[in-house]
N, C-alpha and C positions, 0 to 999 in steps of 0.2 A: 219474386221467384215463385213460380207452381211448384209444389210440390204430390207426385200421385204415390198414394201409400193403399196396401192390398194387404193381407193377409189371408191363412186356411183357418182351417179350426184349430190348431193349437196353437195360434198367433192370437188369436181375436180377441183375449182377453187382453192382447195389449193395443190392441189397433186405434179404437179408441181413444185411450188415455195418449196416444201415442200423437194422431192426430189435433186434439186441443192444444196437447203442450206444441206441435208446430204452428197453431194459428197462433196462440198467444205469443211464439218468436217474432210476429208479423207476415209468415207466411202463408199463402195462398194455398189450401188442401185440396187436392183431388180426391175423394174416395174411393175406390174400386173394387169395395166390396173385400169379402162378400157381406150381408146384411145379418147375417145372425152366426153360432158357432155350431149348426149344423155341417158333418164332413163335407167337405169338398177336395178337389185333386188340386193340389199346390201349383201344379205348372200351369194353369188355368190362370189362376192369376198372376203369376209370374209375370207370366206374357204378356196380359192386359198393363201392367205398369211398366215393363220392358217395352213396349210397341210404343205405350204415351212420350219415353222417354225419348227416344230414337226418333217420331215423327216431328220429335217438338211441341206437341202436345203439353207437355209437362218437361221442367230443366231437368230434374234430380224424380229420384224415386228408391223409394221406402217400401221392404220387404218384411214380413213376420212371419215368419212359420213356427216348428218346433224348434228346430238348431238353427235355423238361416244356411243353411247347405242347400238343399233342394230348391229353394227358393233363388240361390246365386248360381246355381248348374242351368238350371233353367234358364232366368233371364238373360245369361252371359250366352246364350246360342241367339239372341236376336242381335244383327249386323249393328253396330255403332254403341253399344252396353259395355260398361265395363263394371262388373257387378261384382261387389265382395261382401264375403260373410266377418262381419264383424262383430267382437265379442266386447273391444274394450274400446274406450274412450282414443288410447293411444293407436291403436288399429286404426279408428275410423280418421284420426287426422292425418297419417301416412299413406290412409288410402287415395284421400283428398290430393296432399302435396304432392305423392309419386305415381302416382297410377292414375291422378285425375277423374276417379269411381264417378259415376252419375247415377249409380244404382247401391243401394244398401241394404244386405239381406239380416234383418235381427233375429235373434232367439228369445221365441216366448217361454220355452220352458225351462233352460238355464242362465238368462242372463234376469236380473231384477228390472220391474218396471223405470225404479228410477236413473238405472245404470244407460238404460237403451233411453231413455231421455238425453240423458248426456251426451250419448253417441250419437244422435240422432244431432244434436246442435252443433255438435263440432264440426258433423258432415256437412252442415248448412253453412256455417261459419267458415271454413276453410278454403282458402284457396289451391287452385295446381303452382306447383314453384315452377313449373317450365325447368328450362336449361337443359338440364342432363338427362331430366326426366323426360324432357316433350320426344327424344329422339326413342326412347324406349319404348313410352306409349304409342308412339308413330308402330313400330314393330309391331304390337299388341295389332293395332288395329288394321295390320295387311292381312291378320290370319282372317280377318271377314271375308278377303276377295277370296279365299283358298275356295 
């Protein structure tokens, strides 16, 4: 599985560590920046790991910001994203099993590095349950054609 993970400047201190711990899961990392914790505009890269995801470029994608909010407003305006801001371990596998997320937006600055590791694996780990859910995410994803 690719995985492309971005972050701003208040994410980048986890980007990093964030990135390792997914190669050492066995996955495949995309970087996309940015290269150092000089400010940048969050929806900059948003997009860049929202568009990877969507064209196929990359399966999943990993967001850092400050809160993980701006970062999932953002991505979740690019057609085929379904992007959430996750804070805990239990979030990120409900987002997986019911909402089938392909996007994960973290908190560098309220969530701990090793917490968003956890969440970061379960997201990788998890499957969609389908069933009751696939008709709901089907819904989700006609507000793209709006």
């Amino acid at each position: 599985m690719r995985v492309a993970i971005a972050s701003d400047h208040a994410g980048f201190c986890q980007k990093d560590p964030v990135e390792d711990y997914v190669r050492g899961l066995g996955y495949e990392v995309i970087d996309m920046g940015p290269a150092d914790d000089s400010r940048v505009d969050y929806p900059d890269f948003a997009d860049k790991v929202a568009t990877a995801v969507a064209d196929g470029s990359a399966d999943r994608g990993i967001l850092i910001c400050g809160t993980g909010l701006g970062m999932a407003m953002t991505a979740d305006k690019v057609p085929g994203i379904r992007a959430a801001a996750v804070q805990t371990v239990d979030f990120a596998e409900l987002a997986r099993k019911h909402n089938d997320a392909n996007v994960i937006c973290l908190s560098g600055r309220f969530v701990d590095l090793a917490v968003n590791e956890g969440i970061a694996r379960t997201f990788l780990e998890t499957d969609f349950e389908g069933g009751r859910h696939a008709q709901r995410v089907a819904k989700i994803m006609k507000e793209d054609e709006r």
